[in-house]
C-alpha positions in Angstrom: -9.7 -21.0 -34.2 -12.0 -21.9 -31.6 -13.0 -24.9 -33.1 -9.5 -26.4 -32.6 -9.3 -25.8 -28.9 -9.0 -28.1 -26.4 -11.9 -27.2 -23.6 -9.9 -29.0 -20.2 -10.7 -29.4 -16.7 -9.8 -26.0 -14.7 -6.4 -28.7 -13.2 -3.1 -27.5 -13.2 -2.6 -31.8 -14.3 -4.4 -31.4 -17.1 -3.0 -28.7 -18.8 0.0 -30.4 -18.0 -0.4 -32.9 -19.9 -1.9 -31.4 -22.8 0.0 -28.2 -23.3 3.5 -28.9 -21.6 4.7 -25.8 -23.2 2.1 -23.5 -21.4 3.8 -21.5 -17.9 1.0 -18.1 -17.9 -1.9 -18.8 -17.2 -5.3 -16.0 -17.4 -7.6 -16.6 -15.3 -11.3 -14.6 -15.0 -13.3 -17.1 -12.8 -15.5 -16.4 -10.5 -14.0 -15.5 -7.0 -15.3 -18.4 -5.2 -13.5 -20.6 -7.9 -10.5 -18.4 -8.4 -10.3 -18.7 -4.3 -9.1 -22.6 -5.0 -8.2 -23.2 -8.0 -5.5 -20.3 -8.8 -3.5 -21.1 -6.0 -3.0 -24.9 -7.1 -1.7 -23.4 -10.8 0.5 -21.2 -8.9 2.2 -24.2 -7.0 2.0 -26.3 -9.9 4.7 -23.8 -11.2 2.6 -21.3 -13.6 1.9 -17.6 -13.2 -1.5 -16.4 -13.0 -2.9 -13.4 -14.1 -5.9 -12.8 -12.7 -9.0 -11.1 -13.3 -10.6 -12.4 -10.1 -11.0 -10.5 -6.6 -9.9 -13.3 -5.0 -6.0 -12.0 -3.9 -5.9 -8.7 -4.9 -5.9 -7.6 -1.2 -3.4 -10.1 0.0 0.0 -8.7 1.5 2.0 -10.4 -0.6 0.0 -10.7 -3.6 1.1 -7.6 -6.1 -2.1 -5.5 -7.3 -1.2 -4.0 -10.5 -2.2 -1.4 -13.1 0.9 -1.5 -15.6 1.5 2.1 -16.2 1.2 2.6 -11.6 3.0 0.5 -10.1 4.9 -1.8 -12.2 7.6 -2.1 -9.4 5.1 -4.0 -7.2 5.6 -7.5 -9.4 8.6 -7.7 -6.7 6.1 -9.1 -4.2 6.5 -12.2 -6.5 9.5 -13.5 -5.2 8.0 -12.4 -1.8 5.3 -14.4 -2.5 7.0 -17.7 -3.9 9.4 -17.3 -0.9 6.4 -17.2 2.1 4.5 -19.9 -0.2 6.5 -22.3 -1.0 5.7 -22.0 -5.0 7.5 -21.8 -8.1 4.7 -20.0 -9.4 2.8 -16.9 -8.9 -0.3 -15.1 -9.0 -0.7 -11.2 -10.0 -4.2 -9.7 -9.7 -5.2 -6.8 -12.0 -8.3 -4.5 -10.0 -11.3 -3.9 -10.3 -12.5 -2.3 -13.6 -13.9 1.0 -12.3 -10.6 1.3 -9.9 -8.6 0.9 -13.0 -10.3 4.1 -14.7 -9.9 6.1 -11.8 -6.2 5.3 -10.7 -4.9 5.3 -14.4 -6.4 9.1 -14.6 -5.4 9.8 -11.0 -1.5 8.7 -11.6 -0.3 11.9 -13.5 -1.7 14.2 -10.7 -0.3 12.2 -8.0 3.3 12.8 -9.9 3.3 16.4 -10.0 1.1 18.0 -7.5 0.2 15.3 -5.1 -3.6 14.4 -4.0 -5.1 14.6 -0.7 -8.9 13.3 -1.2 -10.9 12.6 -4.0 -14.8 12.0 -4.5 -15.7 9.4 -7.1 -19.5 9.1 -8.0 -19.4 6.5 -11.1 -21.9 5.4 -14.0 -21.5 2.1 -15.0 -22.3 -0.2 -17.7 -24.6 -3.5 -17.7 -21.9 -5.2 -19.3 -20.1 -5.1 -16.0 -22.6 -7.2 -14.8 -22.1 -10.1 -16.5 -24.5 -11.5 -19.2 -27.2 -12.5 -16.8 -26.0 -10.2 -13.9 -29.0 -8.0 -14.4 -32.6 -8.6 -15.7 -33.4 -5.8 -18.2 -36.7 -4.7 -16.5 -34.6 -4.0 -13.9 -32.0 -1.7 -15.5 -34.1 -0.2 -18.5 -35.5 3.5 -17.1 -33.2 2.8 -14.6 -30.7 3.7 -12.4 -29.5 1.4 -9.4 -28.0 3.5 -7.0 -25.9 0.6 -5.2 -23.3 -2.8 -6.8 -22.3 -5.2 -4.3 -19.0 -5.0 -2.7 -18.1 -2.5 -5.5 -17.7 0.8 -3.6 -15.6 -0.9 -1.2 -12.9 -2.3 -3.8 -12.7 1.6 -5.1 -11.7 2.7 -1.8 -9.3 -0.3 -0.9 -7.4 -1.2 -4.1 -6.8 2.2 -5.1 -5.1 2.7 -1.7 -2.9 -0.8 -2.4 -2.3 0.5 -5.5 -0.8 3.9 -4.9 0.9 2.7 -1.7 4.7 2.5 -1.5 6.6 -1.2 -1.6 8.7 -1.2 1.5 10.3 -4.5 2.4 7.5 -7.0 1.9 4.5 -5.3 1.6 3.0 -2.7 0.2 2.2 0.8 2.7 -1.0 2.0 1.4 -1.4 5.9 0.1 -2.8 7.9 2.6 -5.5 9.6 0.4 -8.7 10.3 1.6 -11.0 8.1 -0.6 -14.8 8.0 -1.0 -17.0 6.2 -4.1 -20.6 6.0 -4.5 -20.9 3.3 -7.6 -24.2 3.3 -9.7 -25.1 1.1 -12.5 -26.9 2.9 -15.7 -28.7 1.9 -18.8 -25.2 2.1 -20.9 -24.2 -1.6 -22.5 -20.3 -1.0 -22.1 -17.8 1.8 -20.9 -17.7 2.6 -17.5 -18.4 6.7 -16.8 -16.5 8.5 -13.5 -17.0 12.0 -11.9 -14.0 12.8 -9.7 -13.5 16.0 -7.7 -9.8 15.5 -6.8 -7.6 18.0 -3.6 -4.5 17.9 -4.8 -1.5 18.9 -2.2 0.3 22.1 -4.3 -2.8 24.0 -6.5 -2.6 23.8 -9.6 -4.6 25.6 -12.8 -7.0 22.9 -15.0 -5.0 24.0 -18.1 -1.9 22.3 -15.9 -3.7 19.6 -14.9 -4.8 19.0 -18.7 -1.2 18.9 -19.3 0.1 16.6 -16.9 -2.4 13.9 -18.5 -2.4 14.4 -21.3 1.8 13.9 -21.6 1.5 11.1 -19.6 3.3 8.0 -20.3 4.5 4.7 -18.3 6.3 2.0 -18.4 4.5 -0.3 -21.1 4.7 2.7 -23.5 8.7 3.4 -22.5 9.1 0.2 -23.1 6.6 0.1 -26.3 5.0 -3.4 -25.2 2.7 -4.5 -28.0 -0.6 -4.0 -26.4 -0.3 -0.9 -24.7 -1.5 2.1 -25.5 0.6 4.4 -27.2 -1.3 7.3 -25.4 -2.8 5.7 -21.9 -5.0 9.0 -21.4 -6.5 10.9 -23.8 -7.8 14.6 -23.1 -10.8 16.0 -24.4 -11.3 19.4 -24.9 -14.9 19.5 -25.4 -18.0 20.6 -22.5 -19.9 17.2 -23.2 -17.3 14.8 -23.2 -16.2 12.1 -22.8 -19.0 9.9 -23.7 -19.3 6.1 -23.8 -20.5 5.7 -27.2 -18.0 7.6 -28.7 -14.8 7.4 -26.4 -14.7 3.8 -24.8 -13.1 2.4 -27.9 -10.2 4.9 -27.5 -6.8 2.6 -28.2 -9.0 -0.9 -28.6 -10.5 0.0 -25.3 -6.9 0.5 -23.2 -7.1 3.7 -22.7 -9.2 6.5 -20.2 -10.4 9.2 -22.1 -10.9 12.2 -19.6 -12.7 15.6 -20.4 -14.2 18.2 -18.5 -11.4 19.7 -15.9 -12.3 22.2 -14.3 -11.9 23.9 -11.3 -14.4 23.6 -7.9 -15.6 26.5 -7.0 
């Protein structure tokens, strides 16, 4: 398959001209690059769905998680309308705010969440092939990624927060993430002690997971998971090895609730 593809210029003219047919556009350049060239696909009259940091925080840019927030893809025509584009760019976030947000949604739903503490555990993968030398990260912990504790404690805000008009009112959710890369290859790993507004018993809270469905699975779209979290009942799960290939990777597999003493 790959032999037969046609490698082109990252030019909105281009593909143009050699796929006519094409109107969605993926994109997972680097920010920098994302920064210029997804907004000159966007005017040239395709979406993009992007992978990039780029706009995720931008007001009228929606930030989404499918099974969330699917009502904030209205900030398209927001967007097209302030722009000036036929086009339009949605942002997915950042992958260790995914993990926690998807988890998080069910709780939110029926008892409500004050504050949470994430501390996360995350794979080299997430790096990039050459993002980290492996003397470096073999025997090793590093305590600290760039930019990434920040995203955690912004997008998941953006993402919870209501649409009202033209923008988005972020969740008022007390929100703090200390992000650490470990000697894992993929499968990002979270501890989360979550307040949640009405108490509620971890055999409740196991429940409200683990029935949880969203939209893509109401509406049975044919790459979602059929089961977006998955509940473990076992002390020493999950694990990444065994559990990150949980519904071809889609879905967070969660284990260990408890309460804090």
């Amino acid at each position: 398959e790959l032999r037969d593809m046609t490698v082109l210029p990252t030019d909105p003219q281009a593909l143009k001209e050699e796929e006519p047919e094409v109107s969605l556009v993926f994109s997972a350049l680097p920010s920098e690059i994302a920064r210029e060239a997804e907004p000159k696909f966007a005017e040239a009259g395709y979406v993009v769905c992007s992978n990039a940091s780029a706009y995720r925080m931008h007001e009228d840019v929606p930030l989404v998680i499918p099974e969330v927030n699917p009502d904030h893809l209205k900030l398209i025509e927001v967007q097209r309308k302030k722009r000036g584009w036929s086009g339009a760019i949605v942002t997915n976030p950042n992958c260790t705010t995914i993990v926690l947000v998807l988890s998080l949604k069910p709780l939110i739903n029926e008892f409500g969440v004050r504050r949470l503490f994430v501390s996360t555990m995350q794979a080299i993968s997430g790096a990039g092939y050459e993002g980290l030398p492996s003397m470096a990260i073999i025997d090793n912990v590093i305590p600290f990624i760039e930019k990434e504790e920040d995203k955690v404690e912004t997008e998941t805000l953006k993402i919870l927060g209501k649409l009202r008009g033209e923008s988005v009112v972020p969740a008022s959710i007390g929100v703090s993430a200390s992000c650490n890369r470990v000697h894992v290859l993929h499968g990002h790993t979270e501890t989360v002690f979550v307040e949640l507004e009405r108490e509620a018993s971890p055999e409740e809270v196991a429940k409200a997971m683990d029935r949880f469905v969203g939209e893509p699975q109401r509406l049975e779209l044919p790459t979602a998971p059929k089961k977006p979290i998955h509940v473990r009942p076992e002390a020493n799960r999950p694990q990444p090895r065994f559990d990150r290939d949980a519904e071809g990777g889609m879905a967070v597999v969660v284990g260990r609730i408890r309460r804090d003493p």
